[in-house]
C-alpha positions as CSV (number, residue, x, y, z in Angstrom):
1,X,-18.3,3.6,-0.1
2,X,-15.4,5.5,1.2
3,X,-14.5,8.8,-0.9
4,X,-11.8,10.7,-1.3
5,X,-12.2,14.6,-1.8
6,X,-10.5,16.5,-4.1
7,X,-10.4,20.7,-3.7
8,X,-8.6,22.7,-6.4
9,X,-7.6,20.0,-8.5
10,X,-5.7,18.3,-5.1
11,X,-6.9,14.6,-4.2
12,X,-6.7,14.9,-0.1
13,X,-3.8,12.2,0.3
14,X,-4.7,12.3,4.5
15,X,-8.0,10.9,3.6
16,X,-6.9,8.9,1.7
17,X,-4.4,7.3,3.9
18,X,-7.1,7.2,6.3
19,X,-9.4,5.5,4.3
20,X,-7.1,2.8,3.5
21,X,-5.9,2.4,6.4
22,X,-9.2,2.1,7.9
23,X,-10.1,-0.5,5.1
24,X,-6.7,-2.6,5.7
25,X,-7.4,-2.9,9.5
26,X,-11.4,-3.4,9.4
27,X,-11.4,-5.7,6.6
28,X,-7.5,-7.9,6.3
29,X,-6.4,-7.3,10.0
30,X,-8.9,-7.9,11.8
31,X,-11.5,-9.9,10.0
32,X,-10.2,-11.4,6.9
33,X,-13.3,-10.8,5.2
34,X,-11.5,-10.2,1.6
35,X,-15.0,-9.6,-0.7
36,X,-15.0,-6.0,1.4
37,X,-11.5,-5.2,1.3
38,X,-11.4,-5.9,-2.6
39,X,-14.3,-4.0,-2.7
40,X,-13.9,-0.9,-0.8
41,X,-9.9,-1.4,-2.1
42,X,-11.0,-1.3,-5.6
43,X,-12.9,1.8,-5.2
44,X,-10.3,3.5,-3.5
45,X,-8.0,2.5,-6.3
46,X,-10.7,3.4,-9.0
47,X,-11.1,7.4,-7.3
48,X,-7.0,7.5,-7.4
49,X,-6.5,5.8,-11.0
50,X,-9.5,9.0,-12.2
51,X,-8.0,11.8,-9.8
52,X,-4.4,10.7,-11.7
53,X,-5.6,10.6,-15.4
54,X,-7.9,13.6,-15.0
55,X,-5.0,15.8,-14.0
56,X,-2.8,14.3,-16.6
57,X,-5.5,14.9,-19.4
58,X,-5.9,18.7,-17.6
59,X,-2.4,19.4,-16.8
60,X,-1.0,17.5,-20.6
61,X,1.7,16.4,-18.7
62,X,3.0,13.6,-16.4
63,X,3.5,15.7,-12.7
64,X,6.6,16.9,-12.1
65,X,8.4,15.4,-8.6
66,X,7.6,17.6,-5.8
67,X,6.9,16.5,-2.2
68,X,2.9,16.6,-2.8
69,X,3.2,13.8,-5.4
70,X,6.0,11.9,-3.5
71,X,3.4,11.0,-0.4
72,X,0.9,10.8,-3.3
73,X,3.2,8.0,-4.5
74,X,3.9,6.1,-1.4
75,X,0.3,6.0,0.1
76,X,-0.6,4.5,-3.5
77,X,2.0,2.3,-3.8
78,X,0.9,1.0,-0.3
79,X,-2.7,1.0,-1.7
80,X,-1.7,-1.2,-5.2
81,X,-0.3,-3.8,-2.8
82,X,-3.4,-4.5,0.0
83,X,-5.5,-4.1,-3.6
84,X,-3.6,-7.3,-5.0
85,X,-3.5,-8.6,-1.9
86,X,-7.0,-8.5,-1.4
87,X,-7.5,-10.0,-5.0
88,X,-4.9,-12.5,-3.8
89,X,-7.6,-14.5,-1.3
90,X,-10.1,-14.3,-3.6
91,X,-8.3,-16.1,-6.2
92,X,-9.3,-19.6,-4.9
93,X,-13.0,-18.7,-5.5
94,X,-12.6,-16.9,-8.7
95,X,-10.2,-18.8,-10.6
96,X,-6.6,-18.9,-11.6
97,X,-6.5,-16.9,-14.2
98,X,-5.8,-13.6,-11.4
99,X,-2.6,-15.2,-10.8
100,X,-0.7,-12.8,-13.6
101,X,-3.1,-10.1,-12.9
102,X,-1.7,-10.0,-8.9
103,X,1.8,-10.9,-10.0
104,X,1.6,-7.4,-12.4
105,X,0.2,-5.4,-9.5
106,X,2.7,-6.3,-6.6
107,X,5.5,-5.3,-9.3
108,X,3.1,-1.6,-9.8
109,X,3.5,-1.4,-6.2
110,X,6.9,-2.2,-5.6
111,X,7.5,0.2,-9.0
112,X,5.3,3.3,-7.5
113,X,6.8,3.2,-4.3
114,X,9.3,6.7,-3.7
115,X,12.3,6.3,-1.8
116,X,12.4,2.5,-1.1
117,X,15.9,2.7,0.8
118,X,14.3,4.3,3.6
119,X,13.9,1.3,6.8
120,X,10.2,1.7,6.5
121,X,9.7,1.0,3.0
122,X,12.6,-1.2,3.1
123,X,10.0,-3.3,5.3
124,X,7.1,-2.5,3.2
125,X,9.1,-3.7,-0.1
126,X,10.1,-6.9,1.8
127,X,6.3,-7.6,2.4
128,X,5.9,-7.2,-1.6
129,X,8.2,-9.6,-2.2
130,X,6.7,-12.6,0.6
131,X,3.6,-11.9,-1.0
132,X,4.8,-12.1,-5.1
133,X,7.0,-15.2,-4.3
134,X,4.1,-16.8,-2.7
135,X,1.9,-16.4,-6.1
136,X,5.0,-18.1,-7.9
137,X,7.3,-19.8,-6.7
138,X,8.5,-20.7,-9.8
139,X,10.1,-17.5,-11.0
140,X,12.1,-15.4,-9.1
141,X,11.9,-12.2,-10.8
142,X,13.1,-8.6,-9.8
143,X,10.3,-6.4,-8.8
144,X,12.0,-3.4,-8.9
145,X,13.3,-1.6,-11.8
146,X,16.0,0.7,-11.0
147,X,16.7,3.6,-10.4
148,X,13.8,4.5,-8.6
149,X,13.0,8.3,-8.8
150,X,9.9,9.5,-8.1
151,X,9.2,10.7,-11.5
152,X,9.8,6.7,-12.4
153,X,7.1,6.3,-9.8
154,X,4.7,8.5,-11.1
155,X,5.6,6.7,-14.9
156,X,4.7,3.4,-13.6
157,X,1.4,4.9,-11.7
158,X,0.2,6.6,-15.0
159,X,1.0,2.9,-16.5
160,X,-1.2,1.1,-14.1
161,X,-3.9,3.6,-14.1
162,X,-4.4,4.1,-17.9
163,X,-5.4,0.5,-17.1
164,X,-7.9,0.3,-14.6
């Protein structure tokens, strides 16, 4: 299993984008083999969803905007998304009844994501929307809530993590 360190109450956001990255090409890129991307996905997501709610429960406080927490913000945003995704191909094996659950985290994503008028996220948040309207096809709701600050960000991330 991949970690993550942390060092003086700082989750390393390179390793983490390294890890997930790594996990994103090994595992959906170039193998498709979804059980280990879920897997080594929901760990990643696990260590980021205790790094956040530990440093709330220290701190007593939601963080504050800063540059820190806005890559913090867009690497997990990046990471909700191939998370669902993952969950996404597994659905035909497991059931159903992850439809909602996927639907709920491609909205996180798209919701934690800083600064989505920039032309890469622009890109990234179009991907979001293939892969929600995909899942349902019936509904065509808005997966963003505006305006998006990154203190909305970090809202929605504390949301999703007091979850998981």
């Amino acid at each position: 299993m991949l970690s993550i360190p942390v060092t003086n109450n700082i989750l390393n956001v390179a390793q983490l984008q390294e890890n997930m990255n790594e996990t994103v090409f090994n595992y959906i890129d170039s193998t498709q083999n979804w059980h280990k991307a879920y897997s080594e996905l929901n760990n990643l997501v696990h260590q980021v969803t205790q790094y956040f709610n530990n440093w709330v429960e220290k701190e007593g406080e939601l963080p504050k905007g800063s540059t820190y927490w806005t890559i913090f913000m867009d690497i997990v945003a990046r990471l909700i998304y191939f998370y669902g995704l993952a969950q996404e191909y597994l659905i035909e094996e497991q059931g159903e009844a992850l439809k909602e659950e996927i639907l709920n985290i491609y909205t996180v994503a798209a919701n934690c994501m800083p600064d989505v008028q920039s032309e890469d996220n622009q890109d990234f948040l179009e991907e979001i929307k293939k892969s929600y309207l995909q899942l349902n096809t019936t509904e065509h709701n808005t997966l963003l809530l505006n305006p998006r600050t990154i203190n909305n960000c970090i809202a929605t991330f504390s949301e999703f993590s007091k979850n998981n």
